[in-house]
C-alpha positions as CSV (number, residue, x, y, z in Angstrom):
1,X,10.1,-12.9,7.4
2,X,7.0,-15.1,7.9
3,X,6.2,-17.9,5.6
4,X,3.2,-15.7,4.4
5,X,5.7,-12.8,3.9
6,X,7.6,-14.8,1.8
7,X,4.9,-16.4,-0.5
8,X,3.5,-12.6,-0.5
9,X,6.3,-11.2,-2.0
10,X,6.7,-12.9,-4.9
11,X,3.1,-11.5,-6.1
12,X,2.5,-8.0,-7.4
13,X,0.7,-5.8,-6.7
14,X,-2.4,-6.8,-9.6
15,X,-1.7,-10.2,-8.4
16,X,-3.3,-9.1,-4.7
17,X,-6.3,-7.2,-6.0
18,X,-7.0,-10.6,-8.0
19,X,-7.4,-12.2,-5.1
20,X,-9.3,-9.7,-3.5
21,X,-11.7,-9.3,-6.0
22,X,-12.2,-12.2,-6.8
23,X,-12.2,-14.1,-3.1
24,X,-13.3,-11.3,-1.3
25,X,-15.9,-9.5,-4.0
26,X,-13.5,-6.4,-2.8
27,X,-14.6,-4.0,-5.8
28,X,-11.6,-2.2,-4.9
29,X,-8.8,-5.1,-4.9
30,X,-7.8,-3.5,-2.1
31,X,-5.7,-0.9,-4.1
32,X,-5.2,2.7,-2.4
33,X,-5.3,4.9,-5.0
34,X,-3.6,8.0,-6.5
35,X,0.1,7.4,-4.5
36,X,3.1,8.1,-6.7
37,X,6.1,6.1,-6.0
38,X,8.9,8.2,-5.7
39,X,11.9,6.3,-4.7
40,X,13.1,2.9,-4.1
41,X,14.4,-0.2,-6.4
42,X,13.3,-0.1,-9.6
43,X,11.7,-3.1,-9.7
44,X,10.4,-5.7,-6.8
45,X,8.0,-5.7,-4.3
46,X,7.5,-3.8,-0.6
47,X,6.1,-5.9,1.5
48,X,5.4,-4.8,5.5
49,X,3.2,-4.8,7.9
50,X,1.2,-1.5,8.6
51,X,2.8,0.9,11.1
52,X,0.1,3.6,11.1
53,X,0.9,7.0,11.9
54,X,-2.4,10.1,12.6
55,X,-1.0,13.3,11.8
56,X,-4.4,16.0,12.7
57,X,-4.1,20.3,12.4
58,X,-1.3,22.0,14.7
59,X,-4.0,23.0,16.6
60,X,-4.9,19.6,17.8
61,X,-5.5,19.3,21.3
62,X,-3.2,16.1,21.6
63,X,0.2,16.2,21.9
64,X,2.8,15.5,19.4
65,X,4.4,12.3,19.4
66,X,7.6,11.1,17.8
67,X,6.7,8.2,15.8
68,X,10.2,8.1,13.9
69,X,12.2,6.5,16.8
70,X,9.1,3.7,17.5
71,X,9.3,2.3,14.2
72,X,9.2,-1.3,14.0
73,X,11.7,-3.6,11.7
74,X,9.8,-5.6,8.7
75,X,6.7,-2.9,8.5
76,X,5.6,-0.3,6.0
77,X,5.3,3.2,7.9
78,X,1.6,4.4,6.7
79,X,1.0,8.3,7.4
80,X,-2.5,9.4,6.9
81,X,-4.5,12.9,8.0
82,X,-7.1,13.5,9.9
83,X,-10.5,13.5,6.9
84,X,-11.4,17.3,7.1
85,X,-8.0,17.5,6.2
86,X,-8.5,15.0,3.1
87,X,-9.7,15.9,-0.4
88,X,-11.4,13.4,-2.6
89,X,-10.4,14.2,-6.0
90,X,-6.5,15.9,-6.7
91,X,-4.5,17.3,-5.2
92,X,-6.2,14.8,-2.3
93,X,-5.1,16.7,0.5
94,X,-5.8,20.2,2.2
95,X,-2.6,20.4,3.6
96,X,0.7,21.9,0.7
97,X,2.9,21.6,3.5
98,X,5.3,18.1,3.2
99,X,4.7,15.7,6.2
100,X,7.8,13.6,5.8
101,X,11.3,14.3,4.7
102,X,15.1,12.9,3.9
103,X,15.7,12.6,7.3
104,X,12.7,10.3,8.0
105,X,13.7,7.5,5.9
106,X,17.0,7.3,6.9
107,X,15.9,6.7,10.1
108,X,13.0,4.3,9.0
109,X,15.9,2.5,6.8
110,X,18.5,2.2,10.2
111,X,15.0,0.6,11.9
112,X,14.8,-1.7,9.2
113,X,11.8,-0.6,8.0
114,X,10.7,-1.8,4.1
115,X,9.1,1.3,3.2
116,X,6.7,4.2,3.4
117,X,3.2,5.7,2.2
118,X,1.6,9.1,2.9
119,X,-1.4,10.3,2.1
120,X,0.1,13.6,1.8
121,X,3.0,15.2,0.5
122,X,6.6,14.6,1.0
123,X,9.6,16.2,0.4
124,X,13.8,15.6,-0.6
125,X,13.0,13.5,-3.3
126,X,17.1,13.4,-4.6
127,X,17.8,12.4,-1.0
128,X,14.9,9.7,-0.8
129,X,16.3,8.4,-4.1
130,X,20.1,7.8,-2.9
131,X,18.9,6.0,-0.3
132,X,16.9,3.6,-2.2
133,X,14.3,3.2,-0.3
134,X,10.4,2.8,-1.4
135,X,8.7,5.9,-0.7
136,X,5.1,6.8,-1.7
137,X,2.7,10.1,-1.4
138,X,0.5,11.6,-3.2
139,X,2.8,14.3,-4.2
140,X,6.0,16.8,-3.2
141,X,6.2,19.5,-0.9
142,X,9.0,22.2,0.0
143,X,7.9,23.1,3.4
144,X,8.1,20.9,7.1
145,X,4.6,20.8,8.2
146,X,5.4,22.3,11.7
147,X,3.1,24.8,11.6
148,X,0.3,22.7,9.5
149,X,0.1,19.8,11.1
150,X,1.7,17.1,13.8
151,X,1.7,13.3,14.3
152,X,-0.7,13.0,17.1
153,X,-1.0,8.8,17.6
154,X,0.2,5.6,16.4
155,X,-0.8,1.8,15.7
156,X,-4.6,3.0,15.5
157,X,-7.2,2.3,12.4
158,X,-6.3,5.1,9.3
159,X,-9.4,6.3,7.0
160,X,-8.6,7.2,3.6
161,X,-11.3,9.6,1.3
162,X,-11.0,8.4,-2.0
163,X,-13.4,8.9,-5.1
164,X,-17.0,8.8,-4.6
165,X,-16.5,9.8,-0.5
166,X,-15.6,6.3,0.2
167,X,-13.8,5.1,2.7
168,X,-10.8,3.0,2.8
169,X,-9.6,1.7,6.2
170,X,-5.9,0.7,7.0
171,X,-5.5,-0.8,10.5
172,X,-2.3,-1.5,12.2
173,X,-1.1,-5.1,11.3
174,X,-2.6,-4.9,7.7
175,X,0.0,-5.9,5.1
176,X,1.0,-3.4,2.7
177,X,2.0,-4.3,-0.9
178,X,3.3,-2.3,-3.3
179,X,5.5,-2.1,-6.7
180,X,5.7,-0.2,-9.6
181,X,1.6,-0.7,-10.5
182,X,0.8,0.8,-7.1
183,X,0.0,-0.2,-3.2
184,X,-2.5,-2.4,-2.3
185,X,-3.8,-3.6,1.2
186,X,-4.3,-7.1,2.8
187,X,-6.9,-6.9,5.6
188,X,-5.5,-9.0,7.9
189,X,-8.2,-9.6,10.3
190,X,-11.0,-10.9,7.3
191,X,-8.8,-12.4,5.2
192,X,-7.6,-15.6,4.9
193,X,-4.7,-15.6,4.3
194,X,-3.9,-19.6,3.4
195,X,-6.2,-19.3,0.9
196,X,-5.6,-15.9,-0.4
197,X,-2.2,-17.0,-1.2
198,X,-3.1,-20.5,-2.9
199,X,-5.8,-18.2,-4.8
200,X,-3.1,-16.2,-6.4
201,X,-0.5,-19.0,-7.2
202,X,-3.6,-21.0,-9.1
203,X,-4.4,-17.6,-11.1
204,X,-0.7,-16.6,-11.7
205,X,-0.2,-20.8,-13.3
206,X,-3.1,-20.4,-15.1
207,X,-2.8,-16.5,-16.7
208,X,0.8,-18.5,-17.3
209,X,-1.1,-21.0,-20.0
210,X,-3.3,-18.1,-21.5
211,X,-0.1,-17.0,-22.6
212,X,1.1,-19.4,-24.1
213,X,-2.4,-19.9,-25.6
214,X,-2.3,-16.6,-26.9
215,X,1.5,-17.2,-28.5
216,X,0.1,-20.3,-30.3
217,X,-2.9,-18.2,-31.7
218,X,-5.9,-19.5,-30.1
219,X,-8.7,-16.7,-28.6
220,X,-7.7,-14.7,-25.6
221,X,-11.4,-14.8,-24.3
222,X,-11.7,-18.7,-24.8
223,X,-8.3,-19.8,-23.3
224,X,-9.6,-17.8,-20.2
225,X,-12.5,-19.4,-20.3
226,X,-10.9,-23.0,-19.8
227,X,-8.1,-22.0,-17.9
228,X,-9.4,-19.9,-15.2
229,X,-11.8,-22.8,-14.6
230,X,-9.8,-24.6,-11.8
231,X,-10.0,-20.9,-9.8
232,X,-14.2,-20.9,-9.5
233,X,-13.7,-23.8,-7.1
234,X,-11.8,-22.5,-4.9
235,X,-14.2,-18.7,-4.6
236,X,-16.8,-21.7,-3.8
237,X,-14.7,-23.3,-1.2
């Protein structure tokens, strides 16, 4: 685990979009909506680095690949269709079929890998759960996707509909954070991540003091006001 890692997972997942918003102006907080988490510790963080997966229609001229056995130890497995296949608004996708299974993770878990999102559905929910390991979708599904769709390539950029037709772009190598509020993603590439990280510890000491504020009666609005001071230097910086 790198030193970033490290200091990464102690944060949650509000903790991040913080940051983001705050730092970055990122209206978003880099959260990716509408995921359900279905499995995994009850509490904690998942921390990895993106290992992207394209799945596009059966019908897709490229070949299928197996991305299952490439997996690499430390990173988030992030599965993602093809956008006609994508819906904005619920159930999100086009596709019914379940593009992951039981099976999947216990391979991911042998590879060491700290969890998984898909922008689909997925499927053996009891078996998922008796592994313990941190699986999120958008919902469940019954049926393999064998004759919807196929994994077609790996490590490349994901695009994500969500509300509004935005776009949200995961790229291999992005960090992926998520807990029992949701997933959220560091762009690696324009964030900063030195100061991303000293951004959150400042904000978590002083949301730390508004408590205690708050406990000893004084406004909640004020005792932001004076604590959350110290953090406008550092968006200036």
């Amino acid at each position: 685990m790198s030193s970033y890692e490290s200091k990464l997972s102690k944060f949650s997942a509000c903790d991040v979009s913080d940051g983001l918003l705050n730092l970055y102006n990122d209206a978003s907080g880099g959260f990716l909506p509408n995921l359900h988490k279905w499995s995994g510790p009850e509490n904690g963080v998942v921390l990895g680095r993106a290992y992207t997966v394209l799945f596009a229609p059966v019908d897709d001229p490229r070949p299928e690949i197996n991305y299952i056995d490439a997996v690499e130890a430390g990173s988030v497995i992030v599965i993602a269709l093809t956008i006609p296949l994508q819906l904005e608004t619920a159930p999100y996708s086009r596709v019914s079929q379940a593009m992951y299974g039981g099976l999947m993770s216990r391979r991911a878990q042998y590879l060491k890998s700290k969890g998984t999102v898909v922008f689909g559905r997925i499927r053996d929910v009891d078996e998922q759960r008796e592994l313990n390991y941190p699986v999120y979708s958008y919902g469940l599904g019954t049926c393999a996707s064998r004759l919807a769709v196929k994994p077609v390539e790996v490590q490349v950029p994901l695009q994500v509909l969500v509300c509004e037709s935005k776009i949200q772009n995961i790229h291999p190598g992005d960090y992926i954070l998520g807990d029992n509020n949701g997933v959220v993603r560091i762009p690696t590439t324009s964030v900063d991540m030195s100061k991303l990280i000293c951004y959150i510890q400042k904000s978590i000491e002083a949301d730390k003091l508004v408590v205690q504020d708050v406990a000893a009666g004084k406004q909640l609005k004020s005792s932001q006001r004076e604590r959350r001071a110290v953090l406008k230097q550092l968006c200036k910086d």
